[in-house]
One Martini backbone bead per residue (centre of mass of N, CA, C, O) as a GRO file, in nm:
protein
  491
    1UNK     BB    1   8.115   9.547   8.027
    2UNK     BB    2   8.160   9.884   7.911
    3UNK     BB    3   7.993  10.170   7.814
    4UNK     BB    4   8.110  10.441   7.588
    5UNK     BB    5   8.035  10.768   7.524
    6UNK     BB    6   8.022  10.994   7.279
    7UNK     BB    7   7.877  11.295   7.405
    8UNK     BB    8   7.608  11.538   7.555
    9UNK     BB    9   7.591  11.306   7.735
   10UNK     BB   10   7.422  11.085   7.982
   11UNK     BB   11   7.458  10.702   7.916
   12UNK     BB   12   7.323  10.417   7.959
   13UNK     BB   13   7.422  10.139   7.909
   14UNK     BB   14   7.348   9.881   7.814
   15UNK     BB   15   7.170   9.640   7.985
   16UNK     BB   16   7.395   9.415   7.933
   17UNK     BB   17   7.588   9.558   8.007
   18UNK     BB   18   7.854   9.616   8.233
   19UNK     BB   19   7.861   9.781   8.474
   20UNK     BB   20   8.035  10.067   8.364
   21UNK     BB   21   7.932  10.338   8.337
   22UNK     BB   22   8.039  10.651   8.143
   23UNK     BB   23   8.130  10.948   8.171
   24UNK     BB   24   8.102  11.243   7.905
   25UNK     BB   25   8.214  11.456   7.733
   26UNK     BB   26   8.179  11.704   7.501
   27UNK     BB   27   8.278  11.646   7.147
   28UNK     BB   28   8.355  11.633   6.822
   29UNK     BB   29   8.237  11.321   6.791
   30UNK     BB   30   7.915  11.332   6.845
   31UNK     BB   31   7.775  11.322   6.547
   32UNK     BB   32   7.823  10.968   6.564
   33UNK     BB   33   7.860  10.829   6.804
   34UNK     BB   34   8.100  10.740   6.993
   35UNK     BB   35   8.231  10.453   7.112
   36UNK     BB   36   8.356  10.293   7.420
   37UNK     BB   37   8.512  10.018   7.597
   38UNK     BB   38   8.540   9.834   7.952
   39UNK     BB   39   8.764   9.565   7.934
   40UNK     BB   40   8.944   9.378   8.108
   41UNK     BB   41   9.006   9.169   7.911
   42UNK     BB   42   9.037   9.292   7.649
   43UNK     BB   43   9.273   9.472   7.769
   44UNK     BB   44   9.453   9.210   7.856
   45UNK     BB   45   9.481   9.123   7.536
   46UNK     BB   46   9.622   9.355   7.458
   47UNK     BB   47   9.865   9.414   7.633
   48UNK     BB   48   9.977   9.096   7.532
   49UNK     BB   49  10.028   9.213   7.232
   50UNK     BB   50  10.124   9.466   7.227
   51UNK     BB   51  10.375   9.565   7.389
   52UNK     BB   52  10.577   9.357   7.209
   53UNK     BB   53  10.550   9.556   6.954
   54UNK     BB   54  10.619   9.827   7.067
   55UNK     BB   55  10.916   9.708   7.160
   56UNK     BB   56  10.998   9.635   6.851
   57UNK     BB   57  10.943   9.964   6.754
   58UNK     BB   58  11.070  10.161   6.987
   59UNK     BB   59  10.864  10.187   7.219
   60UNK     BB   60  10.679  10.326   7.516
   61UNK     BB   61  10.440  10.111   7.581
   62UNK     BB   62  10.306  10.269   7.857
   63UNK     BB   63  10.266  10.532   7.686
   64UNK     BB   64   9.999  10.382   7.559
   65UNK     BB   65   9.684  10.412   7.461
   66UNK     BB   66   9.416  10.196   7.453
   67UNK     BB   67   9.152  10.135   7.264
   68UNK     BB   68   8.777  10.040   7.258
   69UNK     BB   69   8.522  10.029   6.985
   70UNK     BB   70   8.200  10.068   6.936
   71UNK     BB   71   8.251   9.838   6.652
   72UNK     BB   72   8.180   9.602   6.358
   73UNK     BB   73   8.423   9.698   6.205
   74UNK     BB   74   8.690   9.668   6.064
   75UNK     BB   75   8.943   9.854   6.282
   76UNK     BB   76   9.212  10.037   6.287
   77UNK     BB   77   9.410  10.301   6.473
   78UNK     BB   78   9.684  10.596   6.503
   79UNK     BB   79   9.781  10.847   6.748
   80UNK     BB   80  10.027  10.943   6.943
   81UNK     BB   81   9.926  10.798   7.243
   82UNK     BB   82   9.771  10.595   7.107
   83UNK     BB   83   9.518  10.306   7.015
   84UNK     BB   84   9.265  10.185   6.785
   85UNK     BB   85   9.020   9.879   6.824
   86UNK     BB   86   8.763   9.724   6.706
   87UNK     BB   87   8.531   9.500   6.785
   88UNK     BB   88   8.561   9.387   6.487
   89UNK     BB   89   8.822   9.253   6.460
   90UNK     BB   90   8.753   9.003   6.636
   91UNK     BB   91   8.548   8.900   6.482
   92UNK     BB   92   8.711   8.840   6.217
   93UNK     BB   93   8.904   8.697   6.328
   94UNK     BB   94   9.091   8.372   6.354
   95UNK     BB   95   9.328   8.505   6.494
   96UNK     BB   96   9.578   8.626   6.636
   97UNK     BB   97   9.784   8.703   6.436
   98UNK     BB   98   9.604   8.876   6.276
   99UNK     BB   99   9.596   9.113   6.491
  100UNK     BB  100   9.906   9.134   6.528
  101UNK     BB  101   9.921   9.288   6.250
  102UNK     BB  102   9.745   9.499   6.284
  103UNK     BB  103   9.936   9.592   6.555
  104UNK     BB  104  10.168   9.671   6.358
  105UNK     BB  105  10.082   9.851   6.200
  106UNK     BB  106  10.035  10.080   6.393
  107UNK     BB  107  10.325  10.075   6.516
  108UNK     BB  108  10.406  10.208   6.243
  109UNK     BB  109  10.300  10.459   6.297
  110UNK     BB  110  10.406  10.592   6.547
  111UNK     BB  111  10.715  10.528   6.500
  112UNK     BB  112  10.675  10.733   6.230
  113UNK     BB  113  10.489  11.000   6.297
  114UNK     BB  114  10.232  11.030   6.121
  115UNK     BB  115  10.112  11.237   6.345
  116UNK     BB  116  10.052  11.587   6.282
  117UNK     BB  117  10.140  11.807   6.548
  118UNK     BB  118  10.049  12.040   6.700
  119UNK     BB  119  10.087  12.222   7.034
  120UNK     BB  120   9.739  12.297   7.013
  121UNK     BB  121   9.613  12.052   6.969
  122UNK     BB  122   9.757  11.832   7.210
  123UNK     BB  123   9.685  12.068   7.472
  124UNK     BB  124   9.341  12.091   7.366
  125UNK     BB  125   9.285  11.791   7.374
  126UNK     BB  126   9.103  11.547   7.434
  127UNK     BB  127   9.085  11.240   7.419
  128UNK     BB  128   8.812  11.225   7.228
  129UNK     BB  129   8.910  11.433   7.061
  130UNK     BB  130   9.120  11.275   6.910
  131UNK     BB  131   8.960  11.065   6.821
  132UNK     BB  132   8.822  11.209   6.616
  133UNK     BB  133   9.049  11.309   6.487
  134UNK     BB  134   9.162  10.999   6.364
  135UNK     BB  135   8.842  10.957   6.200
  136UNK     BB  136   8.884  11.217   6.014
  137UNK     BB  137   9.126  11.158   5.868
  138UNK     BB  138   9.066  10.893   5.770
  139UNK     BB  139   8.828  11.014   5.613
  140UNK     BB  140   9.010  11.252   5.429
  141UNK     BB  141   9.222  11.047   5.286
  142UNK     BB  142   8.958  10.858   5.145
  143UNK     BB  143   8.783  11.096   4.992
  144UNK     BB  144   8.593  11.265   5.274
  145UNK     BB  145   8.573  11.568   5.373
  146UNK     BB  146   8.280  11.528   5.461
  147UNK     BB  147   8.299  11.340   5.688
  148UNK     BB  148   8.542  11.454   5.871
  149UNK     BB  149   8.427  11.712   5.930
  150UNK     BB  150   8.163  11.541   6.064
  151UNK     BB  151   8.302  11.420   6.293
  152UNK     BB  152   8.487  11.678   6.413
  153UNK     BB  153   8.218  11.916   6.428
  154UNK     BB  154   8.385  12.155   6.457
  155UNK     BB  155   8.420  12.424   6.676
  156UNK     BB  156   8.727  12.464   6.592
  157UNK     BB  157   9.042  12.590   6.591
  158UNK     BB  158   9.152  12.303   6.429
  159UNK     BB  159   9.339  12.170   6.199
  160UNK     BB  160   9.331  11.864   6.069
  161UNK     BB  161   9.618  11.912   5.924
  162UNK     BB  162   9.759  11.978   6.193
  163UNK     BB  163   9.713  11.725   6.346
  164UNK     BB  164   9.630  11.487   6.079
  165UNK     BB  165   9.830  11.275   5.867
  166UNK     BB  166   9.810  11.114   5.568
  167UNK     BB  167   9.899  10.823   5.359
  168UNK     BB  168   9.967  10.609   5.195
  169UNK     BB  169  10.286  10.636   5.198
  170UNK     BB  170  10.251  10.506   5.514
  171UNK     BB  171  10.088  10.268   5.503
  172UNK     BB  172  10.310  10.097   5.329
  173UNK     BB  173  10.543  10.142   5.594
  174UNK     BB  174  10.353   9.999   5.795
  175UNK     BB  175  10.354   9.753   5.707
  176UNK     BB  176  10.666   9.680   5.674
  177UNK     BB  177  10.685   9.724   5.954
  178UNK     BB  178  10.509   9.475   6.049
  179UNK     BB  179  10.743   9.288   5.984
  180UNK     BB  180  10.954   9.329   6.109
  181UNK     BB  181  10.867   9.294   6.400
  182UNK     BB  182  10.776   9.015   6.420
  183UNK     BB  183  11.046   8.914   6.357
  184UNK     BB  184  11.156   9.012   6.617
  185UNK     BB  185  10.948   8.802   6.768
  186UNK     BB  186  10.895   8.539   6.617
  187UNK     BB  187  10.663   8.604   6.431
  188UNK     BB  188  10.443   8.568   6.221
  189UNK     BB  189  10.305   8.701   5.885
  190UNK     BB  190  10.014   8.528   5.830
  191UNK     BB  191   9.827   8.696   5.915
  192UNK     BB  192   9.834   8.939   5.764
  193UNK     BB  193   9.807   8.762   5.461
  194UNK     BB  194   9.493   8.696   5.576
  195UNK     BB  195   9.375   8.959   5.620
  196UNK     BB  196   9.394   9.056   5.305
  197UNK     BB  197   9.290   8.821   5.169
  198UNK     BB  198   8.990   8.852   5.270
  199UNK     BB  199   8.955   9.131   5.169
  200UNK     BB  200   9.000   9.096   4.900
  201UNK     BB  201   8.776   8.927   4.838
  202UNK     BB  202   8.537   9.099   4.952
  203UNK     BB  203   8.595   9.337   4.739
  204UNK     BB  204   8.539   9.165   4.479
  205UNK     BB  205   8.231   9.132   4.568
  206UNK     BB  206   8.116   9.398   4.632
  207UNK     BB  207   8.273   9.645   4.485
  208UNK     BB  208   8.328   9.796   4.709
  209UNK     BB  209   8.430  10.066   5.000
  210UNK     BB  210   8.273  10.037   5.335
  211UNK     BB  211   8.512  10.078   5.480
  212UNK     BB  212   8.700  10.210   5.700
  213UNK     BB  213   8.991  10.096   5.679
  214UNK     BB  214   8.979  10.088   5.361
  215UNK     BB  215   8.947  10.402   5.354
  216UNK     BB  216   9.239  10.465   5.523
  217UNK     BB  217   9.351  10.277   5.286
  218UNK     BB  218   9.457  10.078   5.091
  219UNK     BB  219   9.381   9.795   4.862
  220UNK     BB  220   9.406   9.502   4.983
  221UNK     BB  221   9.556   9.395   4.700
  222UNK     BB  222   9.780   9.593   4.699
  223UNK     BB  223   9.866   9.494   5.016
  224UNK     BB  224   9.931   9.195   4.908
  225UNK     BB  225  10.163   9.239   4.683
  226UNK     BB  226  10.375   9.398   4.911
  227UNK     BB  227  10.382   9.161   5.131
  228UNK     BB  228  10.427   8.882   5.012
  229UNK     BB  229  10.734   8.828   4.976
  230UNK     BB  230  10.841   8.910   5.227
  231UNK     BB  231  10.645   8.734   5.427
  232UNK     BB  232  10.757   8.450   5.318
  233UNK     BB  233  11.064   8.520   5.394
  234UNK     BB  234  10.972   8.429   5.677
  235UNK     BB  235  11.101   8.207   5.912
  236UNK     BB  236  10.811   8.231   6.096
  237UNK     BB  237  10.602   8.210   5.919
  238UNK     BB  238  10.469   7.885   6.037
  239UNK     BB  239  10.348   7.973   6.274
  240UNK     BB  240  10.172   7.876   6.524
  241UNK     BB  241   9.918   7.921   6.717
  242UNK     BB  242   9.807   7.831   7.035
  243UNK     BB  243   9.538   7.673   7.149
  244UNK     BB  244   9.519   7.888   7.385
  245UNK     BB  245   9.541   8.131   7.200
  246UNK     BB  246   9.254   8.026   7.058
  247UNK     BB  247   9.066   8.038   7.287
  248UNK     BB  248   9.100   8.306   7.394
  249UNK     BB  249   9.001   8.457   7.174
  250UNK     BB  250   8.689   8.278   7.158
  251UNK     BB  251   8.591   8.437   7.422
  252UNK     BB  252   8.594   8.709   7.309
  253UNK     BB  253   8.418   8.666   7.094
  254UNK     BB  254   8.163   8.606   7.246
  255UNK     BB  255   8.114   8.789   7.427
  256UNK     BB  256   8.071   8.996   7.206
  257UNK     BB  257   7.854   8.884   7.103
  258UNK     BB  258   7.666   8.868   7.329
  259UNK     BB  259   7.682   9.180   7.366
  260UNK     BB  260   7.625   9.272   7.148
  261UNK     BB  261   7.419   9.090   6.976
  262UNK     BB  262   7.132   8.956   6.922
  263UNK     BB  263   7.066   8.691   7.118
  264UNK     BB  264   6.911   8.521   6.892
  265UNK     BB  265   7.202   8.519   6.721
  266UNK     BB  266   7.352   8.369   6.935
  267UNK     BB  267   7.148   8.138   6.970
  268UNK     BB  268   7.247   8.008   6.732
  269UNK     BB  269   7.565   8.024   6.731
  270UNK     BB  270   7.542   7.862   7.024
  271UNK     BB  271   7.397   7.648   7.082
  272UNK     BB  272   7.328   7.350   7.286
  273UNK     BB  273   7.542   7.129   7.129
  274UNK     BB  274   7.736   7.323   7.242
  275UNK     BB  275   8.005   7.280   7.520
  276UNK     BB  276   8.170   7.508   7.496
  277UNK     BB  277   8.303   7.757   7.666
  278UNK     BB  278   8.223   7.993   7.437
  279UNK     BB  279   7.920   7.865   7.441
  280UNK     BB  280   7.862   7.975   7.740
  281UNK     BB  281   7.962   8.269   7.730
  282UNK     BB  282   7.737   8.342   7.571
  283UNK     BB  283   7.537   8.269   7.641
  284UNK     BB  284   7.477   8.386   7.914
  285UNK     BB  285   7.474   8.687   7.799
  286UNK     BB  286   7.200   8.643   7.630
  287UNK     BB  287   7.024   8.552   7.889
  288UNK     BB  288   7.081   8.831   8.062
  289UNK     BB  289   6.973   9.009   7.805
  290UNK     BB  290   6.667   8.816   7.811
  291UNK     BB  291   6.618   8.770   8.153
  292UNK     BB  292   6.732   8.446   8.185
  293UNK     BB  293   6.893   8.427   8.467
  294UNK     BB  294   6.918   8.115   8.532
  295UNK     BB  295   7.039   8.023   8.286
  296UNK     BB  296   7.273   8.227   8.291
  297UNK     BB  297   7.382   8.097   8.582
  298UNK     BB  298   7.422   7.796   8.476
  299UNK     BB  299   7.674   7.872   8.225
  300UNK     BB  300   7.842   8.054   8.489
  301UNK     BB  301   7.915   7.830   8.665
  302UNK     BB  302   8.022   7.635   8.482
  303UNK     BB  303   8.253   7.756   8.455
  304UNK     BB  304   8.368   7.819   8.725
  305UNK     BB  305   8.378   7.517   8.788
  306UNK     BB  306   8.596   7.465   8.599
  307UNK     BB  307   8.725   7.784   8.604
  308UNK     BB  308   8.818   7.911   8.870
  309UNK     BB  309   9.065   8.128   8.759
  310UNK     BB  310   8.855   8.263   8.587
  311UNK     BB  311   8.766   8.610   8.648
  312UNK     BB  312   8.558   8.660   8.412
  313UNK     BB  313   8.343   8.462   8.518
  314UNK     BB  314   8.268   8.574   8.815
  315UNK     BB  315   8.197   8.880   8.673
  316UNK     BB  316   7.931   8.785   8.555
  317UNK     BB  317   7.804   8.662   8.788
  318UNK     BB  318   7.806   8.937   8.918
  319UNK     BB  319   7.679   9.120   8.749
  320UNK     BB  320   7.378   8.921   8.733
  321UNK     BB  321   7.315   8.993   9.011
  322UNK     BB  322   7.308   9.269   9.016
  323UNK     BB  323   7.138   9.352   8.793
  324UNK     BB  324   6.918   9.160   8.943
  325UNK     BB  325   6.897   9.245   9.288
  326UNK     BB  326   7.166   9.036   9.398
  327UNK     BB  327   7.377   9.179   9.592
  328UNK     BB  328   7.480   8.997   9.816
  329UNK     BB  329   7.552   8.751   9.595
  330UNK     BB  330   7.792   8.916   9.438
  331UNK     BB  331   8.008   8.987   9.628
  332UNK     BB  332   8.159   8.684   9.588
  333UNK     BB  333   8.255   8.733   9.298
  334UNK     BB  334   8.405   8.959   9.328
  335UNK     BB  335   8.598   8.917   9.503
  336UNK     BB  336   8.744   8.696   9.349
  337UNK     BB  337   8.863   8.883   9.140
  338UNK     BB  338   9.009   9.065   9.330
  339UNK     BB  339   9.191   8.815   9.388
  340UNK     BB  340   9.299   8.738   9.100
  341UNK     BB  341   9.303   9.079   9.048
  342UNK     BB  342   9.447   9.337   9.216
  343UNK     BB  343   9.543   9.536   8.960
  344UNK     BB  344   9.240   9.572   8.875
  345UNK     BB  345   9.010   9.860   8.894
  346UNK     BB  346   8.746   9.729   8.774
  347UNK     BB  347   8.687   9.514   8.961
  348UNK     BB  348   8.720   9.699   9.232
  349UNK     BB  349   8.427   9.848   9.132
  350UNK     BB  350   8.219   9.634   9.125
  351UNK     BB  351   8.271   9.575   9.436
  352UNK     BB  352   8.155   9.837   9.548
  353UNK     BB  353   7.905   9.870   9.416
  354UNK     BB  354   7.777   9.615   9.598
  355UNK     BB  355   7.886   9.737   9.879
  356UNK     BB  356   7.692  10.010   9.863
  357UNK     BB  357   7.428   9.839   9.797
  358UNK     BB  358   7.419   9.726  10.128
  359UNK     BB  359   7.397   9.973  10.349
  360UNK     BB  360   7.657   9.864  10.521
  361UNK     BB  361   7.912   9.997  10.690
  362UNK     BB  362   8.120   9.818  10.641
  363UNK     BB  363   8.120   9.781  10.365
  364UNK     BB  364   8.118  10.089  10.266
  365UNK     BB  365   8.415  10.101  10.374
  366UNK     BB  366   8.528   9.883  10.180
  367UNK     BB  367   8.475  10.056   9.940
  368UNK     BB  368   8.657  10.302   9.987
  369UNK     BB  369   8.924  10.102   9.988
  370UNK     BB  370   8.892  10.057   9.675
  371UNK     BB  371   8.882  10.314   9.536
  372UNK     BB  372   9.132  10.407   9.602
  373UNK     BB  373   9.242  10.235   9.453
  374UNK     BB  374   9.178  10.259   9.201
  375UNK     BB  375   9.254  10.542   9.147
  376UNK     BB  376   9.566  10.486   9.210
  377UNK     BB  377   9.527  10.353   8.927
  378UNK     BB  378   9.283  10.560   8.745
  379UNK     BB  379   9.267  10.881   8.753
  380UNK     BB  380   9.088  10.868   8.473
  381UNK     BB  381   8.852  10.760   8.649
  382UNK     BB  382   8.546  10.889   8.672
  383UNK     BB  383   8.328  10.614   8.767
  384UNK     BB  384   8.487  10.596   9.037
  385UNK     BB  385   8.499  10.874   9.164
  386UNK     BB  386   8.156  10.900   9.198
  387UNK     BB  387   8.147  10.638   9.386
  388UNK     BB  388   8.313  10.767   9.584
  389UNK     BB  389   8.078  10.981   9.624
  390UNK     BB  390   7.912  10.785   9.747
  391UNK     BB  391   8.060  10.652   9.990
  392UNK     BB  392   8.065  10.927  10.137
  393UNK     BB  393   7.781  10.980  10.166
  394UNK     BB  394   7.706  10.725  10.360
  395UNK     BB  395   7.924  10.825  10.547
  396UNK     BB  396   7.900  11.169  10.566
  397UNK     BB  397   8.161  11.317  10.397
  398UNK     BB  398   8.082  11.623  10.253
  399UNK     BB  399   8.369  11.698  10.108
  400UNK     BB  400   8.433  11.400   9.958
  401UNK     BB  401   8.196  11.389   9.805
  402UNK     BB  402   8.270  11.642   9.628
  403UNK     BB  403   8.499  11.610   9.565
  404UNK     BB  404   8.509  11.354   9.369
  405UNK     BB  405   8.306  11.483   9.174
  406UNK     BB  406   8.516  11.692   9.102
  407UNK     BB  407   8.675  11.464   8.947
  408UNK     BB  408   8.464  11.339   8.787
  409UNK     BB  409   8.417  11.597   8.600
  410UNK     BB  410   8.662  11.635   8.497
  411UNK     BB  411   8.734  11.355   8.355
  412UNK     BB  412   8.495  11.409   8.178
  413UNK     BB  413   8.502  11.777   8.101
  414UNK     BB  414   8.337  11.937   8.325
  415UNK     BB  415   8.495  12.233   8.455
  416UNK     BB  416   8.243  12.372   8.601
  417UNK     BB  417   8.157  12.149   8.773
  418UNK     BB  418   8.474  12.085   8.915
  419UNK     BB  419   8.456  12.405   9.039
  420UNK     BB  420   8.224  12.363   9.222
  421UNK     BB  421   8.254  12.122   9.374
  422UNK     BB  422   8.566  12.217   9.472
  423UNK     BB  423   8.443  12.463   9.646
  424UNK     BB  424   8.236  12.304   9.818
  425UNK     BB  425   8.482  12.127   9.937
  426UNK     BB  426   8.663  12.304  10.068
  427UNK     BB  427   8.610  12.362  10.382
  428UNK     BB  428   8.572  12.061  10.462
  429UNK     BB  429   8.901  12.065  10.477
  430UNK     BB  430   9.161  12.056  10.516
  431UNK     BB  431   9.456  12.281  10.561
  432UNK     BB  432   9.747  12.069  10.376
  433UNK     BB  433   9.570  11.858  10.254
  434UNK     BB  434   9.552  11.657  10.008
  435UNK     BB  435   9.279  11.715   9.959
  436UNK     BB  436   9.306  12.033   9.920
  437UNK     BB  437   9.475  12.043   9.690
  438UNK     BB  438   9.300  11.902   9.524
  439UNK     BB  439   9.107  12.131   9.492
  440UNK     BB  440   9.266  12.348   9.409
  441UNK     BB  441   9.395  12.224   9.165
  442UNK     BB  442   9.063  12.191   9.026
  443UNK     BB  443   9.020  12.506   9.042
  444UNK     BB  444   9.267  12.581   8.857
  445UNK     BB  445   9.229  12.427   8.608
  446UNK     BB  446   8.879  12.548   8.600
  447UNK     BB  447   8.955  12.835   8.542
  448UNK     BB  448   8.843  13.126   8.424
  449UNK     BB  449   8.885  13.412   8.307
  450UNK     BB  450   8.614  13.497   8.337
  451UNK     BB  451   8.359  13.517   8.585
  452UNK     BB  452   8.472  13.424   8.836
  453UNK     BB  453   8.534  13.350   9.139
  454UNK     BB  454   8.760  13.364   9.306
  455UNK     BB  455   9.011  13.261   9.473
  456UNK     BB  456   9.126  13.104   9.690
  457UNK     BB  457   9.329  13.113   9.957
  458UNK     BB  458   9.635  12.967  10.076
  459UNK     BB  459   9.711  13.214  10.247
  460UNK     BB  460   9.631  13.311  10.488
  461UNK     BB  461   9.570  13.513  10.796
  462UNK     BB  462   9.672  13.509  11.093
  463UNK     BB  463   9.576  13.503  11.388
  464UNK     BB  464   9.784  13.642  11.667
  465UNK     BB  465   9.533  13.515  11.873
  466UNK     BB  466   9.350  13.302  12.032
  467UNK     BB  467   9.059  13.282  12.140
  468UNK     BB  468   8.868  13.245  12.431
  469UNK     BB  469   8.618  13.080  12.514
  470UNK     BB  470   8.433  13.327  12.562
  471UNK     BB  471   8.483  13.439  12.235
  472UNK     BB  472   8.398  13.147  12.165
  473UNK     BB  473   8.175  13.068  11.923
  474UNK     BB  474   7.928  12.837  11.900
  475UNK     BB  475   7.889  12.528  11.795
  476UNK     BB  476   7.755  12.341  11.508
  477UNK     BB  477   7.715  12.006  11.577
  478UNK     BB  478   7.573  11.910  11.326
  479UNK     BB  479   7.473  11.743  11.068
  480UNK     BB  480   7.431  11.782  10.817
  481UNK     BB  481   7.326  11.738  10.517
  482UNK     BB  482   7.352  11.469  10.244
  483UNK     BB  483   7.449  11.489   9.971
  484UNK     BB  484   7.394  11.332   9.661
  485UNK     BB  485   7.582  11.274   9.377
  486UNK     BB  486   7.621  11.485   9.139
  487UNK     BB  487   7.551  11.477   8.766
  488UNK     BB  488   7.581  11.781   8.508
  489UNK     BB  489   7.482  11.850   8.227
  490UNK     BB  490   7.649  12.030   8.027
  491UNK     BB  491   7.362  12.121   7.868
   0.00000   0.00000   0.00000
């Protein structure tokens, strides 16, 4: 698991999570230090509920991007071509379906068009920009429009209103939508039901309205008597999630307690009298974060030995071993999660970062050919980059390790970065191959309206005859120094 925050600053994750903490560039919703998670399981959890209901809702599932926020409270968002869920929401839940519930109903906010966006809000918002957009509206909807405001940061030339609208009667179009979904489905309806009423009795005992979602949303008493006659009338009503998906969903649930919960609150939640799985995998990460490696890893190999084949406990175990100097001993877990997941970006980082650590030529070789894999699945993975500009460096290829840098730092968002590193590794690029083309590319992108070096030539003039040998300065064999891949605070 890795945090990334949405601030000014680059922070690395908490001791706890997993590798991949992600650099991000200023955005408008630095004031709230909003933060978002990278998990592959908790990820591949989302693609196989979200995607089913996203095309029952006519939607182009592949075009939507999931995120999931590092938030305790029930809470869930959409807009554009978004959807963020916190990390409260599974701990909330009591099952999948009821998760399904909440992810169709954002996929009628979708669907419906609800997000109101001008076409200069978003050409120039960045994804964390959009992020902090949608949970501005969502607090301006809630009648805070100071709150909204502040989220927004300000300093935008954006007016919130016309980027997103929010509207009661649209809360209760995506309720209502969110049933037809499911029916189309043939899934139950009884999630949502249970989902809502669980926050109605909590609204009647709190008595106060303290919550993300439910500020942004109907009071859940209200959307409870307008959806129970259609959802009870629904032929699906009684279907009930399977033993297997409720086992997944409680794996996904210990994770999370025991990355984000205090350890030894972790460790009363899951005892050592309970010995399934869910509690094995909480415990694991409780002691990994509380440094009792030995424990960690007694917890997370039992787990390895009864089930070999999945892939997120191997992964836990190479965290562990990584992260606590056990580099070359983390690789064999490293490289399962690959043999598991060949498709996975995340796996394939994880296990070059180990590659990278063993300074051993052919292994750094080995990681390179990782992570080229890794970019050519998710283009906009920062920390993948910055990796590649590490492993280039390694190898001595300074200009592919700057190239590299400046990849990692475009999609950080830090565009002055991006233009100098890009400027810094043309040189050293063949002229008319890929590399130069991207660098070209990042120059053209980042460059400045006025202030900036010109632009460099991509056709120079070529001479008329090549000089002959006598003619031809001597060059400097030597290798130059290879600096290590910088990364410049854009502050």
């Amino acid at each position: 698991m890795a945090l990334k925050t949405f601030g000014s600053r680059i922070r690395k994750a908490l001791a706890g999570m997993a590798a991949l903490a992600m650099a991000a560039a200023p955005v408008a919703a630095e004031a709230q230090g909003i933060s978002t998670l990278r998990d592959a399981e908790i990820e591949q959890w989302l693609e196989d509920y979200s995607r089913p209901i996203f095309r029952a809702a006519g939607l182009n599932a592949d075009s939507i991007e999931i995120i999931i926020v590092n938030d305790p409270t029930f809470n869930a968002f959409a807009g554009g071509r978004y959807m963020g869920v916190n990390t409260g929401l599974f701990t909330f839940a009591k099952t999948p379906n009821e998760i399904e519930g909440v992810i169709a109903h954002e996929a009628g906010h979708l669907a419906g068009n609800h997000s109101a966006r001008s076409a200069e809000a978003m050409a120039n918002a960045s994804k964390p920009m959009i992020l902090g957009l949608l949970l501005a509206g969502a607090a301006i909807a809630a009648g805070a429009p100071e709150a909204g405001m502040g989220i927004l940061g300000l300093g935008q030339n954006i007016a919130i209103k016309d980027f997103l609208v929010y509207s009661r009667s649209q809360e209760a179009t995506a309720d209502q939508s969110s049933i037809t979904y499911l029916n189309r489905l043939g899934k139950s309806t009884k999630g949502a039901m249970d989902i809502w009423s669980r926050m109605r009795n909590y609204q009647i005992i709190t008595g106060q309205r303290v919550n993300p979602f439910l500020q942004s949303h109907p009071l859940a008493n209200e959307r409870f008597s307008a959806l129970q006659t259609r959802a009870m009338e629904s032929p699906y009503f009684n279907v009930e999630d399977s033993p297997e998906d409720i086992h997944r969903l409680r794996l996904i649930q210990a994770k999370i307690k025991g990355f984000l919960h205090e350890p030894q609150q972790t460790l009363r939640d899951y005892p050592l009298s309970d010995q399934s799985d869910p509690a094995r995998y909480a415990r694991a990460v409780a002691y990994y974060r509380n440094s009792q490696i030995e424990k960690a890893l007694d917890e997370v190999q039992k787990l390895t030995e009864a089930h070999p084949a999945n892939p997120y406990f191997h992964e836990l175990e190479g965290q562990i071993l990584f992260e606590y100097g056990r580099t070359n001993e983390s690789i064999a877990p490293h490289r399962k999660t690959v043999e598991l997941l060949p498709d996975n970006a995340l796996m394939r980082v994880n296990l070059a970062r180990a590659l990278i650590a063993s300074h051993e030529p052919d292994l750094i070789d080995e990681a390179t050919t990782q992570l080229k894999r890794a970019v050519s699945m998710e283009r906009d993975n920062g920390f993948a980059w910055f990796e590649l500009a590490r492993a280039y460096a390694e190898q001595g290829e300074t200009a592919k390790a700057d190239l590299a840098t400046a990849e990692s730092r475009f999609q950080a968002g830090a565009q002055a970065d991006a233009n100098h590193f890009a400027r810094r590794a043309l040189p050293g690029l063949e002229r008319g191959t890929t590399e130069w083309r991207q660098a070209m590319d990042i120059i053209l992108a980042t460059q400045p309206a006025e202030g900036a070096p010109p632009l460099p030539s991509a056709n120079p003039p070529r001479p008329s005859s090549l000089p002959g040998p006598e003619q031809r300065e001597p060059q400097d064999t030597s290798k130059p120094d290879v600096p290590d891949p910088v990364v410049i605070d854009s502050n």
